[in-house]
C-alpha positions in Angstrom: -31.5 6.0 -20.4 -35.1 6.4 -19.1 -35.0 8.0 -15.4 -36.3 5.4 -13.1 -37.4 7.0 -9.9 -37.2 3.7 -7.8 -33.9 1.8 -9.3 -31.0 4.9 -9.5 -28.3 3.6 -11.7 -25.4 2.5 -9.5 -21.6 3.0 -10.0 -19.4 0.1 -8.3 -15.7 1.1 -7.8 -13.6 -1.9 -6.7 -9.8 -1.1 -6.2 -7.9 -4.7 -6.9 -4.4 -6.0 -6.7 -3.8 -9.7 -7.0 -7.4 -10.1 -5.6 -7.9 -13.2 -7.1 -8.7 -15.5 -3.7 -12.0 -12.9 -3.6 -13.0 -11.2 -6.4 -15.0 -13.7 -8.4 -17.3 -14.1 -5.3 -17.5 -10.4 -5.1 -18.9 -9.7 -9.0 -20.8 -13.0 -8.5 -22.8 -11.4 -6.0 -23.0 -8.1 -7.8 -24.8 -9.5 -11.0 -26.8 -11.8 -9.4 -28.6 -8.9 -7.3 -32.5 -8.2 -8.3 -31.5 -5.3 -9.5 -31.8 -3.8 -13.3 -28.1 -4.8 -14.4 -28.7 -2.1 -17.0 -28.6 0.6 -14.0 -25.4 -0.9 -13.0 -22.2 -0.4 -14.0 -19.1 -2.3 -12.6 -15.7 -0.1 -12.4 -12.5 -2.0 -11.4 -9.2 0.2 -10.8 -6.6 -2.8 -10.8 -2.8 -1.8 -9.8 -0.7 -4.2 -12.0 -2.3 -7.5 -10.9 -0.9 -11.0 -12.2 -2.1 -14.0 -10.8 -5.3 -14.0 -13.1 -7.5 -11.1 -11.3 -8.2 -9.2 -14.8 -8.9 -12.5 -16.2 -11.4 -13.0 -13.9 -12.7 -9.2 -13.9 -13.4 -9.6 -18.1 -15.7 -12.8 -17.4 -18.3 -10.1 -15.9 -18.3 -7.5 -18.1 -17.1 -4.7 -15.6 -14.6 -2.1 -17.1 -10.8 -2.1 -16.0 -8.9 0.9 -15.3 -5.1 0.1 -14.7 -3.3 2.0 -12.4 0.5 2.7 -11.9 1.8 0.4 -9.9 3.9 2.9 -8.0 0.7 4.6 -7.3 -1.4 1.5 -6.4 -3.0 1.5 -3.1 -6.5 0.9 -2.2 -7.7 4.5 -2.1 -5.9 6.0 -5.1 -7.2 3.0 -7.1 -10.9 3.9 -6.2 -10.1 7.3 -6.8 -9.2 6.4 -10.7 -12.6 4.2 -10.3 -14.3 7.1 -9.2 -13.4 9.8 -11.6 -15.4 7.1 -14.3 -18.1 6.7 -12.6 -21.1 8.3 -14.4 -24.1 6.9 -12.3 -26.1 8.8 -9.8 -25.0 6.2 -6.8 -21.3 4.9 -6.1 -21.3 2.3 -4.5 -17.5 1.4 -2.7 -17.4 -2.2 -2.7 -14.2 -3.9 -1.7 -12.7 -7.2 -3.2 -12.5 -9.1 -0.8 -16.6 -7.9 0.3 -19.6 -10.3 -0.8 -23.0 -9.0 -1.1 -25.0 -11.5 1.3 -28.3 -11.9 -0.9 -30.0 -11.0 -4.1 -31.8 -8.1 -2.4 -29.1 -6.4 -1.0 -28.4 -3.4 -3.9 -32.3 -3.0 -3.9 -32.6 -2.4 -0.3 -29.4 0.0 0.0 -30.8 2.5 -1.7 -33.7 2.3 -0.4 -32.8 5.7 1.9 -31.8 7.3 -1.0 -35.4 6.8 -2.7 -37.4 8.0 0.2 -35.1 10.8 1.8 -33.2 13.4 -0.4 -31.6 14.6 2.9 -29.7 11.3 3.0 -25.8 11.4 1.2 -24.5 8.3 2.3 -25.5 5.2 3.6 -23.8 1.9 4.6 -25.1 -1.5 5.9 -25.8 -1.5 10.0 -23.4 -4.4 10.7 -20.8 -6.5 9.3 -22.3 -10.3 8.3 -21.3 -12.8 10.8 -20.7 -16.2 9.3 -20.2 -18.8 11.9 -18.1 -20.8 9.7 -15.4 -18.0 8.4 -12.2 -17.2 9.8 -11.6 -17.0 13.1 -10.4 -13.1 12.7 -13.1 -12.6 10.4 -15.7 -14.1 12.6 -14.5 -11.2 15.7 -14.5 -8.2 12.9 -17.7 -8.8 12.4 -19.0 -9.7 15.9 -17.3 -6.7 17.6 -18.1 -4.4 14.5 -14.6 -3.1 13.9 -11.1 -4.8 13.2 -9.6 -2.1 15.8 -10.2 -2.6 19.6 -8.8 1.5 20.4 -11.2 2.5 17.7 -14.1 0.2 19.3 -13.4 2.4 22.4 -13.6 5.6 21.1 -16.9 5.3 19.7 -15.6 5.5 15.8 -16.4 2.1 15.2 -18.1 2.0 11.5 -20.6 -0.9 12.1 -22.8 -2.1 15.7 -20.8 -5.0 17.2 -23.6 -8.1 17.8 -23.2 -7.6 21.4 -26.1 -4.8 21.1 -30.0 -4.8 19.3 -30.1 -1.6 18.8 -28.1 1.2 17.1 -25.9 2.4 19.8 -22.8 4.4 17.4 -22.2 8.3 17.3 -23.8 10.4 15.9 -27.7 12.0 16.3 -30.5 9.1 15.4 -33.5 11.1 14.1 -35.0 8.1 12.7 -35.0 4.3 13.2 -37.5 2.6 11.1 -37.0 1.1 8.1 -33.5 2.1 8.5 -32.0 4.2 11.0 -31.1 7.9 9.9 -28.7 9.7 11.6 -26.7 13.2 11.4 -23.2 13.4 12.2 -21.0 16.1 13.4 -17.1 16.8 12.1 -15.7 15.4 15.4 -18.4 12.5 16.1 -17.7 10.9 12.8 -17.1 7.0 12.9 -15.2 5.3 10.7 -17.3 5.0 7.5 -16.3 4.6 3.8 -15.2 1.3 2.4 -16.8 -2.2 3.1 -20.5 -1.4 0.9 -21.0 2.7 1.3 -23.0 4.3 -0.9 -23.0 7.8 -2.0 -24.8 10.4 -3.9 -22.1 10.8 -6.9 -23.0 14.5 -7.5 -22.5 15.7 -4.2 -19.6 13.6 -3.7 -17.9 15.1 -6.5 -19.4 18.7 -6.2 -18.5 18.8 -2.4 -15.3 16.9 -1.4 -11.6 16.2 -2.5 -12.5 12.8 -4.8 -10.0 13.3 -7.7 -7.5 11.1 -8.5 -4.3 11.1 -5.2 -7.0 13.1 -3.5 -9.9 10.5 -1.9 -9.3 9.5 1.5 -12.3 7.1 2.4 -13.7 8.6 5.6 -12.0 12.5 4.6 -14.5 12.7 1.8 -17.2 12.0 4.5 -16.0 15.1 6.9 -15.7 17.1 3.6 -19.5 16.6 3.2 -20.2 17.5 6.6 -18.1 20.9 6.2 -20.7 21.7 3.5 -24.0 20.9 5.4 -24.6 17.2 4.6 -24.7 15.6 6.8 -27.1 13.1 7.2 -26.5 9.5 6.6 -28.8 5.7 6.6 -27.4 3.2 8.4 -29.5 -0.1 6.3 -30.4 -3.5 8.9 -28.1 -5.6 6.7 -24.8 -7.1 6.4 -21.9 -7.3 3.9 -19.5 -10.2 4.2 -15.8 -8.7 4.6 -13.5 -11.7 3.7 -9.7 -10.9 4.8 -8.5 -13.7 4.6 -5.6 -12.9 7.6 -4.0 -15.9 8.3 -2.7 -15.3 11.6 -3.1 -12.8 14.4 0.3 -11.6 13.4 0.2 -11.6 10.0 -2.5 -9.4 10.8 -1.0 -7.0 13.2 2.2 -6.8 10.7 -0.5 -5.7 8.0 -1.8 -2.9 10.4 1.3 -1.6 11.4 2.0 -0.8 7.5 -1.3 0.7 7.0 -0.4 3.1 9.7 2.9 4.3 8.4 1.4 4.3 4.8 -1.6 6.3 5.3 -1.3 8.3 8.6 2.3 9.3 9.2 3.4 9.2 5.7 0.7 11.7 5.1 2.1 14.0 7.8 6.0 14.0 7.1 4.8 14.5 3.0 3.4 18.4 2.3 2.6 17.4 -0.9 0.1 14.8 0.3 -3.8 15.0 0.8 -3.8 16.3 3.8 -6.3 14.2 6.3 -9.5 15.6 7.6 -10.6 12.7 9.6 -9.0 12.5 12.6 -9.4 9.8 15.1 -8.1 11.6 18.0 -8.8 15.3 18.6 -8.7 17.0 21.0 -12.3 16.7 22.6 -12.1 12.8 23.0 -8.3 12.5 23.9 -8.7 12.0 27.6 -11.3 9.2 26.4 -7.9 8.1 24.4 -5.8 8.0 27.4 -9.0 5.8 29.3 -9.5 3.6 26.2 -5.4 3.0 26.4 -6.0 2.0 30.2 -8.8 -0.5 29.6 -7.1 -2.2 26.8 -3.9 -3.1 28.8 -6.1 -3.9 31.9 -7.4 -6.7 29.9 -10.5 -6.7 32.6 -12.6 -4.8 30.7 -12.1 -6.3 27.5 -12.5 -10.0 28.8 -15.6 -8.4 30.1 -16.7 -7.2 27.0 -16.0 -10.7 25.4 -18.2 -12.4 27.8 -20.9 -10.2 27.5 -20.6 -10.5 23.8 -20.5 -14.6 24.1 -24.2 -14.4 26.1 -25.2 -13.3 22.5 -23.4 -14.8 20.2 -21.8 -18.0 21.1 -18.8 -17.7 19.6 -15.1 -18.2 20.9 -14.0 -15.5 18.5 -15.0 -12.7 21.4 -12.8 -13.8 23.4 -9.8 -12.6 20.9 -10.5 -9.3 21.9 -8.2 -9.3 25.2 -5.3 -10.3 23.0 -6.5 -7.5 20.0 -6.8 -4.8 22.4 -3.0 -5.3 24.4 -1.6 -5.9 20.6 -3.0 -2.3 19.4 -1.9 -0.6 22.0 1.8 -2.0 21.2 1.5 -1.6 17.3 -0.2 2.4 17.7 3.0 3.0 20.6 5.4 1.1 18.4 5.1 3.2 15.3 4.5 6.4 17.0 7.8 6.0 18.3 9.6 5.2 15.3 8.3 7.9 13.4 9.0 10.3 16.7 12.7 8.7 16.4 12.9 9.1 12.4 11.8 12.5 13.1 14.2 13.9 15.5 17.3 12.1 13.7 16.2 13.7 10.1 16.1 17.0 12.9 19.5 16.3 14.3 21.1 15.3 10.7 19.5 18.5 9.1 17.5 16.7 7.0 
């Protein structure tokens, strides 16, 4: 295929499993993008769906990868997706996101055109529809589906309550796109949800084989090597969960921890993490961010201020989101403290 300077071809990795409430709007939007199609290719890692996901999949000419279903989770499943790719850009798109408009590929890689500094790059905010979810609606107003992460500054997108780009990290340029370098320990939670990266150096530079990727490790890994420097894009992507209910929701978060944090640190032979929420530099802002949450002051505070921008009843879940955190992070901390020092007492 003929270089072309201002279109790089573009790898999607989409990691599915009984994703069928989703995924058709998500590949709808993909080949519908003013984009060369021929510069795309679609890679779906599915984990043993059946409820008509590959079925779906086939009617857009992306190619499937099935997965163990023992192994199936959403990482491993874009690692498989990964380790196919063969363009210069991956592009992480989720099933459940929608690309907002037909533009949206061509102005993504716009930072990757004009600066060869830049590695990654991912979409400024989250896309607020007014008429979604009422969960999805305060992800995408507040920027972050985690009220303790909100606090610490590792929020992955700007939460509508501000104009301007106000997360970590060192801006060293703001127009047409904001540019901005990032340390190991000011990091935010980027990754998933529409983040592109350079395939070479991703796969030159960090642990992206198959039961290695970890979505924001991989980030850190680049870092360690000197790159460092991401493009945060004035756009959206739609992130559809779909949570039914505030605790459905929380239930689905307390699993994710066990799965992917403390699982990873009873199990040697796992990845071991690189990203770290708390460290040592920020955990007295931890121990603050705690305090504020169960105030609910603050937070009611924040959900106001919030409301004089968006009018939107949705801020004002994030009282109730920011108590219910705090529970679910001290709930399974103290379980897998407990299963800990039984498996110690037992010999195990």
């Amino acid at each position: 295929m003929k270089h072309d300077a201002e279109n790089p071809t573009i790898s999607i990795v989409i990691a599915t499993y009984n994703s069928m409430r989703t995924i058709k709007e998500c590949l709808e939007s993909i080949r519908t993008q003013q984009y060369p199609q021929k510069n795309i290719e679609i890679l779906v890692s599915d984990g043993g769906s059946s409820d008509g996901t590959i079925e779906v999949i086939r009617q857009y000419g992306a190619q499937i990868y099935r997965v163990d279903p023992k192994k199936q989770n959403a990482e491993y499943n874009k690692s498989v997706g990964i380790a196919h790719a063969k363009n210069e850009i991956i592009a992480m798109i989720d099933h459940d996101n929608v690309l907002p408009h037909s533009k949206w590929l061509k102005k993504m890689v716009r930072p990757f055109v004009e600066n060869p500094k830049v590695v990654g790059a991912e979409t400024l905010r989250y896309s607020y529809d007014p008429k979604g979810s009422l969960l999805d609606r305060y992800f995408a107003l507040f920027g972050s589906g985690d009220p303790l992460v909100w606090f610490l500054g590792k929020t992955d997108r700007l939460s509508y309550m501000f104009d301007r780009y106000s997360l970590s990290g060192e801006v060293i340029q703001e127009f047409p796109y904001y540019v901005v370098r990032f340390s190991e320990d000011n990091m935010p939670t980027i990754g998933a949800n529409g983040f592109l990266v350079r395939r070479d150096l991703l796969m030159k530079y960090a642990m992206a084989r198959p039961g290695e990727y970890l979505d924001m490790d991989v980030n850190i890994d680049l870092i360690r090597k000197g790159y460092n420097t991401f493009a945060f894009v004035d756009d959206g992507i739609l992130h559809k969960t779909g949570y039914g209910s505030i605790g459905y929701y929380f239930r689905r978060r307390m699993l994710f921890m066990r799965q992917y944090h403390l699982a990873r640190e009873k199990d040697r032979h796992r990845t071991p993490r690189r990203f770290h929420m708390v460290s040592s530099r920020n955990f007295l802002r931890l121990i603050f961010a705690i305090f504020l949450s169960v105030t609910v002051v603050i937070p009611l505070a924040l959900s106001i201020r919030g409301w004089m921008k968006v009018r939107d009843n949705a801020w004002f879940l994030h009282p109730v989101m920011a108590v219910g955190f705090v529970f679910i992070y001290a709930w399974v901390i103290i379980e897998h403290r407990m299963h800990s020092y039984a498996n110690y007492i037992l010999g195990k």
